[in-house]
N, C-alpha and C positions, 0 to 999 in steps of 0.2 A: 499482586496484580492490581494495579489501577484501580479499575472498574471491577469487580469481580467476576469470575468467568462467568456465574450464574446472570452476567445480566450481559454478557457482550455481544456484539454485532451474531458473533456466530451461533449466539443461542436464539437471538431474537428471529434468527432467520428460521434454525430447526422449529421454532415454538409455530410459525408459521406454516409453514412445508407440513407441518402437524396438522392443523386444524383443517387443511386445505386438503393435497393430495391424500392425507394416512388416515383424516378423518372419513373422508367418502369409502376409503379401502375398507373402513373396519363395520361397516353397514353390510357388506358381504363376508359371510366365513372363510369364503373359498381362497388359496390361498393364493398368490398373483405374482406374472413376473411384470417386472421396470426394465424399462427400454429408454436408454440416456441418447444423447447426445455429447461430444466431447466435453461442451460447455457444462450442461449440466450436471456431467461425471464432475465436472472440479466441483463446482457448485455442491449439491451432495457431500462429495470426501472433505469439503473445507469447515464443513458443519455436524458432522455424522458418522458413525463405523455400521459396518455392516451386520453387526451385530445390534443396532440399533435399526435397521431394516426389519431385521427377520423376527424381533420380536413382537412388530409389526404385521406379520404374516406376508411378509414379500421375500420369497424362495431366491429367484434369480435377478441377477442383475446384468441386463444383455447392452450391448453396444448397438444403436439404429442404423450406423451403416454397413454392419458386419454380416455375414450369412449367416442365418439363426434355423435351426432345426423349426416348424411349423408341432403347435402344441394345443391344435384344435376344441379340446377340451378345457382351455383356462383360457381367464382373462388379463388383457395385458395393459399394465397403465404406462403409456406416453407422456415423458417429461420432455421437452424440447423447447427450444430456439424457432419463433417464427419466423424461420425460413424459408425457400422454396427446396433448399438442398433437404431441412426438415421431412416437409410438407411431401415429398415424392418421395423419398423412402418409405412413408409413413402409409403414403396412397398403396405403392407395391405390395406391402404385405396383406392388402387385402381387396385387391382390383382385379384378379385372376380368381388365384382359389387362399379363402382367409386361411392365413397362419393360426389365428387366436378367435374364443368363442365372441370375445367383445373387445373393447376398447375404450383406455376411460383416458383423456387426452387435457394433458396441462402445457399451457405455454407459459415461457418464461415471462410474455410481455405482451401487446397489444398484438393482435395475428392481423394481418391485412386482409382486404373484403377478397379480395382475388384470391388468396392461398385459402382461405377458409371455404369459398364456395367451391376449388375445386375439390376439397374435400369433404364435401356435402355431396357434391355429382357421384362420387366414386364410393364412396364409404359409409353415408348417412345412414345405414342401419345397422351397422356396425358399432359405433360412436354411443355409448351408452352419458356419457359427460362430458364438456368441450368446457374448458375454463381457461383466464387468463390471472395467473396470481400476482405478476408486477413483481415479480427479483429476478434481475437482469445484471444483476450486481456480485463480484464475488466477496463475501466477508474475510475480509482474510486475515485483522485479529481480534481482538477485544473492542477496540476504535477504530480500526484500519481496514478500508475496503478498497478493491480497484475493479476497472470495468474489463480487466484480464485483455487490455488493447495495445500491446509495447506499440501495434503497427503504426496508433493514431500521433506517435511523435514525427516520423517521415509524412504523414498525410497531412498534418498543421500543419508543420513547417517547414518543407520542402520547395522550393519553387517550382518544382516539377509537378507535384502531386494534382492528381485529376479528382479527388473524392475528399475535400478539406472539409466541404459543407454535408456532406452525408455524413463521414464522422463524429463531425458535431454536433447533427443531430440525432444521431447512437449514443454519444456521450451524455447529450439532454436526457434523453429518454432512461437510459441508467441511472441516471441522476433520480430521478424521480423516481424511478423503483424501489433509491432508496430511502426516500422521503416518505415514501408511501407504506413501506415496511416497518419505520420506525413511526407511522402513523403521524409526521410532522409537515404542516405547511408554512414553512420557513419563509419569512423575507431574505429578497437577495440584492446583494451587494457586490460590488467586481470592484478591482484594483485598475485604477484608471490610468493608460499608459499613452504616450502619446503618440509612440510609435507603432505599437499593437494595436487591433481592435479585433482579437479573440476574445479574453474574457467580457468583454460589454456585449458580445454576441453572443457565446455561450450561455451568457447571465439573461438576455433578453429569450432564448430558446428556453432553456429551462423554467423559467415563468411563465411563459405560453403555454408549455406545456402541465406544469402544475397546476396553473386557472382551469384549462381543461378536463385533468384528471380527478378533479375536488368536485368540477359542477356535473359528473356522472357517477358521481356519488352510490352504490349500492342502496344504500338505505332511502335514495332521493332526496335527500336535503345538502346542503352548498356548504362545504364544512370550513370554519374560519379561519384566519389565518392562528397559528399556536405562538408559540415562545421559544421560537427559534428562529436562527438566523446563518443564512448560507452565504459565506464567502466564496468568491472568484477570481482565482489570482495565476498568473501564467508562469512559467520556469524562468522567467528573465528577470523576477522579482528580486529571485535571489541565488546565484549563480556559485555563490560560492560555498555552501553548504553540503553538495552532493560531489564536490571534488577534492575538498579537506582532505585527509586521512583522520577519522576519528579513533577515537580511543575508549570510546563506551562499547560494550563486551558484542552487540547485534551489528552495529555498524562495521565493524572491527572483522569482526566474524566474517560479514555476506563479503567484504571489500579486499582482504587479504588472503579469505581460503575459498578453495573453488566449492560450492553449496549451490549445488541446483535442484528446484523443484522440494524445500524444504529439506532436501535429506545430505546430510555432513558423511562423507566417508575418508572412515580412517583405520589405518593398521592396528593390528595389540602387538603384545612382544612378540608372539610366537609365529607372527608374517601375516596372519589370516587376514581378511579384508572386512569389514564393520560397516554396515550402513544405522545414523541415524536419525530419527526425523525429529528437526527443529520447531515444534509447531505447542501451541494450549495444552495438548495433552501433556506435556510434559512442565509441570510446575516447576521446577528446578530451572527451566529456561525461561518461564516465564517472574520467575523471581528475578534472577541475574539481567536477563537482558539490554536493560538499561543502567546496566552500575558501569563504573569505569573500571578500566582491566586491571586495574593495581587493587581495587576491591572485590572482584571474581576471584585475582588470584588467591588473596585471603579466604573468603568465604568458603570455596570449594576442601581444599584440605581440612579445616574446621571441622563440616560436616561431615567427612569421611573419618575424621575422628573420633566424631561424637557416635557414632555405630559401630566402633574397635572398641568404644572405650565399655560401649554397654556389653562387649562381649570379653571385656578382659583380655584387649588388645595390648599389645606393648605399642606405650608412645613412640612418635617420633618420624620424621619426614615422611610425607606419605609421596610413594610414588607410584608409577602406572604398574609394574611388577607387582609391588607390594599387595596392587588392589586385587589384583587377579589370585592372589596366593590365599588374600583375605576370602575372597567369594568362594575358593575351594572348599574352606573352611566353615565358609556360612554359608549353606544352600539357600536358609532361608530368607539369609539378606540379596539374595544375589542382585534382583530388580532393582531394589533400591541402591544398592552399590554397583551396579549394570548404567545408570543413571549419570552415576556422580563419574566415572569412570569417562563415560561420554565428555564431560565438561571438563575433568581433568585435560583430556587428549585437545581438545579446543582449546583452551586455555593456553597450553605448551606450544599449540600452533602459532595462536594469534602471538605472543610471547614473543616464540621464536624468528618470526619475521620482525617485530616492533623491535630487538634488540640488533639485527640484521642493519636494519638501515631504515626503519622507520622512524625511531626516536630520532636519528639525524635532522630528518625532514620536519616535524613535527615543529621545533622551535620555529624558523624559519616559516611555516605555512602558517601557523599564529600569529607571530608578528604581522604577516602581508596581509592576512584576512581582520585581524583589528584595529591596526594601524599602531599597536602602541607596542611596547616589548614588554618584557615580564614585571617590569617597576615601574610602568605606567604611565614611561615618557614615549612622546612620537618617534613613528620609525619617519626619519626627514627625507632617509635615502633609499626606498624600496629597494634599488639595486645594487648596494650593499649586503642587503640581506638575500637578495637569489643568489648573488653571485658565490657563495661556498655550495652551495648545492650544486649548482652548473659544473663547477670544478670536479667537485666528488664522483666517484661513479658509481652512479644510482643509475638505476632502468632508465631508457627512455621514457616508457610511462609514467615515471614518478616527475621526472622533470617536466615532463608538456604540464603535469598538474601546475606543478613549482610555476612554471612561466605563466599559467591561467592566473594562478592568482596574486600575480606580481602586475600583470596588467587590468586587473578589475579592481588591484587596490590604487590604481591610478585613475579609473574609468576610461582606459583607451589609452593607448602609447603612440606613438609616430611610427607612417611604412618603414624608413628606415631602422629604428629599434628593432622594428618586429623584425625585417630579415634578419638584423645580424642574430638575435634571438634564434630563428630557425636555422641557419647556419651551424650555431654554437650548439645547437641541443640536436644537429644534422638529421633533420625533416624535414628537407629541400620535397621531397615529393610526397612529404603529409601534409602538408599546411592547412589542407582543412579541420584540421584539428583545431584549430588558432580562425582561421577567417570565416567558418560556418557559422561562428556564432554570431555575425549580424541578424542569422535569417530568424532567432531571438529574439533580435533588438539589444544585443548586449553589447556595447561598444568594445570593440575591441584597436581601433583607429582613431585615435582620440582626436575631436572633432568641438566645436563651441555647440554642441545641442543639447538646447536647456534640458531637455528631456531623460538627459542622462543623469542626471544629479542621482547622488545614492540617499537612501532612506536613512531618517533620523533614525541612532539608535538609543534605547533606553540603556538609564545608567547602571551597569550593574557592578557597578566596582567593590560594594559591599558584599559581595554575593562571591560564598567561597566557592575554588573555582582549583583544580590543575596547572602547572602552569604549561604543560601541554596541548590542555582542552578548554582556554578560556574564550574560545568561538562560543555563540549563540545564536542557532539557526534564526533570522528573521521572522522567519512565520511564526516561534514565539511571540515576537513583540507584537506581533500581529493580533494572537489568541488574547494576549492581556490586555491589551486597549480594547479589544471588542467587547469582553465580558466585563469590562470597566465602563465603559461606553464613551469611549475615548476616541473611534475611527474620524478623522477628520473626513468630512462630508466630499468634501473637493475632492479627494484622493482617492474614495471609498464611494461614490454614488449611488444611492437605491433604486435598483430596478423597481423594485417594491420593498415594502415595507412590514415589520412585524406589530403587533400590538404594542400599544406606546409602554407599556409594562414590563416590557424585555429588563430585564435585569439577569444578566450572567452575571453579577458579583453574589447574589443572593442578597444583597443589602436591605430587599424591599418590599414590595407586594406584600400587601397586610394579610391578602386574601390564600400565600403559600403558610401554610402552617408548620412550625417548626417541628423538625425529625431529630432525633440524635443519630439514626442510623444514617451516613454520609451518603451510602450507595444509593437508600429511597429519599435520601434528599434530593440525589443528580435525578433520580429518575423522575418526580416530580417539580423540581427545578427547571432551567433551561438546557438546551443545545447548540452547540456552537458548530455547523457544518462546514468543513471546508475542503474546497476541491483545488487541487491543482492543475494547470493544463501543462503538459510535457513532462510528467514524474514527478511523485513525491520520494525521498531519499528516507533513511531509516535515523537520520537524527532528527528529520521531522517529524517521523509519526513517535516518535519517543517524547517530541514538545509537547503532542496532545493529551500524554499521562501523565506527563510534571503538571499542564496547566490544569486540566483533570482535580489531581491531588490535591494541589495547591487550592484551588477553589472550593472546590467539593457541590457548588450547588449549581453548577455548569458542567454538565458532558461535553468533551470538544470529540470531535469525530474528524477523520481526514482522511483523504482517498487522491486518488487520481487513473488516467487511465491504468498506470502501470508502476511498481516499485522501480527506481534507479540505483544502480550502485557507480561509484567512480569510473571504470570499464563501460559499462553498458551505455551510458550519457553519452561517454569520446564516442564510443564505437557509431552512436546514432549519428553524434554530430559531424563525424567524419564522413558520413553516411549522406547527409542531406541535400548535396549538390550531385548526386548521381543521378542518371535516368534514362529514360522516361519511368515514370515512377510505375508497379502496379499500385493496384487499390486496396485495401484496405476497408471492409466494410464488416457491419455485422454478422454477412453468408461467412467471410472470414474467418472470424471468430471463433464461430461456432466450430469450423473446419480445422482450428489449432490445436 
């Protein structure tokens, strides 16, 4: 792992949640139930097991909008979402006759004067603690956070949508929760677009709001700005990253097998049905996740070997039967071969579709997303290179991909191209597949607007590479120019600014003293924050541990409102001319 888990987003959050709700708990003996919220049911499970609750002294853990048995002799601590949906659940259980003897009451974020006075009218002697802790944010890995919002891609950028600006500033405000959690007041910087003016909004919201939250300080004093630095950049940056087919083992994984809610299910030989969850707890995922699948697939058999072999296994092919025979035999290995077994069946998955008809696509989507072919001459004729795919018969979905990035490696085709394109790939009655992404700004109509020009890329032609996966998501180039201090000013304009001192190379400040330990070098190093608006994809947040690595004296961290996979992007954009839109807001949220 990158980072190691003892320092990631998920722990810093637990170490907090600690000192705050679990440290008031433990001033009392008595033993307490927790009363969530949806939100902060995720929140909690994305940082925590319940066996980390209770040795705690927290018994139950009840749902706020659920009918709860009344337990008049204990006290009950409220973790929630300042909402009104919150805030009136909260009022019920104790506006008639109290459930619970007290109530020690945490918000996830700034409570509104109105929601809080009315629970002051109804409950003030009830309410033993009323606190706002500032994580409004979910951690969802080691460097990867989102604001658990899919909604706020329809609410940016719909034409329809009635709540763009309250979103974004839900999104500000998570933002800052988790600036505040990582104890950082970042200078910020937005990706200046000519045709957008989201991110320089967002960028402007988010520093209002941090100037605010620094000068009410706890301790009273106006804390400065740190050594770090948050970028703002929209989905239109780079379009072609989250619709690739990649071939690195997470990407690979979320894109070709169905995985919802972290948990992978899959068959064993004997038909039964297997759930398992893809998440930190499992080191083995967290090791592979970022390798590419022709290296998983070695890796995995290795390791199943190396635990036959300490048992005086007979070598030799490991397959999914064999493991199930082996675990019979080893009771005491079973977890750890219970593990590998998982990864095995993954592996065969992702395998099994990339041999299917993935590898087909694969040469083809490289050349159109680099422009060059495997020996590093230009492709002259992009449509040369769709056209053996169009012919072949691959999914429809695999081809709207093909044709996305045949026309982003041109920056926009001619109407006529494009119909006969829809025609040929016959999505006469999908087209919004292909024409939503103006509401982007991604040219899809190629048009003389200066604006569209695509982003220099750095040369990596040294840099070994697949010849299947010689893509390079651009928010890389993004992360190395900044901790290099490279971002040209024009393109990249500071909302505000960090201490002239920023060095994410590490190259500098007399005043950082050198570690050998790389982890407490990042940690007292810089950070490099970056949000995306409209989803971040799973080859991005995987650039944040390469540049991580690679640096060692720079944390990059990366978030957005929501992870994307190739599916879920079409489905929104296909989405985005529908309407009248609902809303989307925080009361939302919380209510997912």
């Amino acid at each position: 792992m990158a980072t190691g888990s003892d320092h990631g987003l998920k722990t810093v959050v637990w170490e907090k949640l600690k000192e705050t709700i679990i440290a008031d708990c433990r001033k009392s003996e008595v033993w307490k139930i927790l009363i969530l919220d949806p939100f902060t049911t995720k929140l909690l499970s994305s940082c925590c097991k319940i066996s980390d609750l209770t040795s705690e002294g927290i018994t139950i853990v009840e749902d706020l909008y659920k009918s709860r048995e009344p337990v008049p002799e204990m006290r009950a601590i409220y973790f929630m979402t300042p909402t009104a949906k919150c805030v009136d659940a909260f009022i019920a259980d104790f506006k008639l006759k109290p459930k619970y003897k007290a109530a020690y009451v945490y918000f996830t974020d700034y409570c509104p004067d109105e929601l809080f006075n009315n629970m002051k009218l109804y409950c003030a002697k009830y309410i033993r603690i009323c606190k706002e802790i500032n994580i409004s944010f979910l951690p969802y890995e080691a460097q990867v956070f989102t604001c658990d919002n899919p909604g706020a891609f329809q609410s940016i950028y719909s034409p329809h949508s009635q709540d763009k600006r309250r979103t974004m500033e839900t999104l500000a405000d998570q933002i800052v929760t988790l600036c505040a959690t990582l104890d950082e007041y970042p200078g910020v910087r937005y990706k200046k677009d000519g045709n957008l003016e989201n991110a320089k909004y967002l960028a402007e919201l988010v520093d209002n709001k941090l100037s605010r939250h620094y000068e009410l300080d706890d301790n009273g004093k106006k804390k400065g700005k740190t050594q770090a630095q948050l970028l703002i950049v929209e989905r239109c940056f780079d379009p072609v990253s989250p619709i690739l087919h990649e071939l690195t083992y997470q990407a690979m994984a979320y894109d070709l097998i169905s995985i919802q809610n972290e948990t992978y299910k899959y068959k064993t030989k004997d038909g039964s049905e297997k759930n398992a969850l893809l998440n930190e707890d499992d080191m083995l995922w967290v090791k592979l996740r970022h390798m590419h699948i022709a290296e998983v697939s070695e890796q995995i058999p290795k390791l199943v070997k190396e635990i036959s072999a300490n048992k005086k296994q007979p070598d030799g092919k490991i397959t999914i039967s064999g493991l199930s025979q082996l675990m019979k035999k080893m009771p005491s290995f079973r977890k750890q071969l219970t593990q590998k077994t998982v990864h095995l069946n993954l592996t065969e998955d992702c395998m099994n579709h990339f041999q299917k008809n993935v590898e087909k696509l694969c040469k083809a989507e490289q050349d159109l997303a680099v422009g060059l072919d495997v020996d590093g001459l230009k492709v002259k004729d992009p449509m040369r290179t769709l056209l053996p795919v169009l012919l072949h018969p691959h999914s429809t979905h695999d081809k709207i991909r093909a044709v996305l990035l045949y026309i982003f490696s041109l920056n926009g085709t001619t109407e006529e191209n494009l119909n006969k394109l829809i025609q040929h790939v016959n999505i006469e009655n999908d087209r919004e597949f292909f024409l939503n992404w103006k509401e982007l700004a991604v040219p899809i109509i190629s048009s003389m607007n200066l604006f569209s020009r695509k982003p220099m890329r750095r040369d990596r032609s040294d840099e070994e590479t697949y010849n299947l996966s010689r893509w390079t998501p651009v928010i890389r180039d993004v992360m190395e120019d900044a901790v290099e201090n490279k971002l040209d000013i024009r393109e990249w304009p500071h909302q505000s600014e960090c201490p002239a001192a920023w060095n994410g190379s590490g190259a500098v400040s007399a005043r950082q003293k050198h570690k050998t330990n790389s982890q407490d070098e990042r940690r007292s190093g810089s950070r490099l924050i970056i949000f995306i608006i409209g989803g971040v994809c799973y080859s991005e947040t995987r650039s944040a541990y390469q540049v991580t690595q690679a640096v060692k004296s720079c944390e990059v961290i990366i978030g957005s409102s929501h992870i994307v996979t190739p599916t879920s992007l079409l489905d929104d954009i296909k989405m985005l001319n529908k309407g009248p839109m609902e809303t989307f807001t925080v009361d939302e949220r919380s209510n997912a």
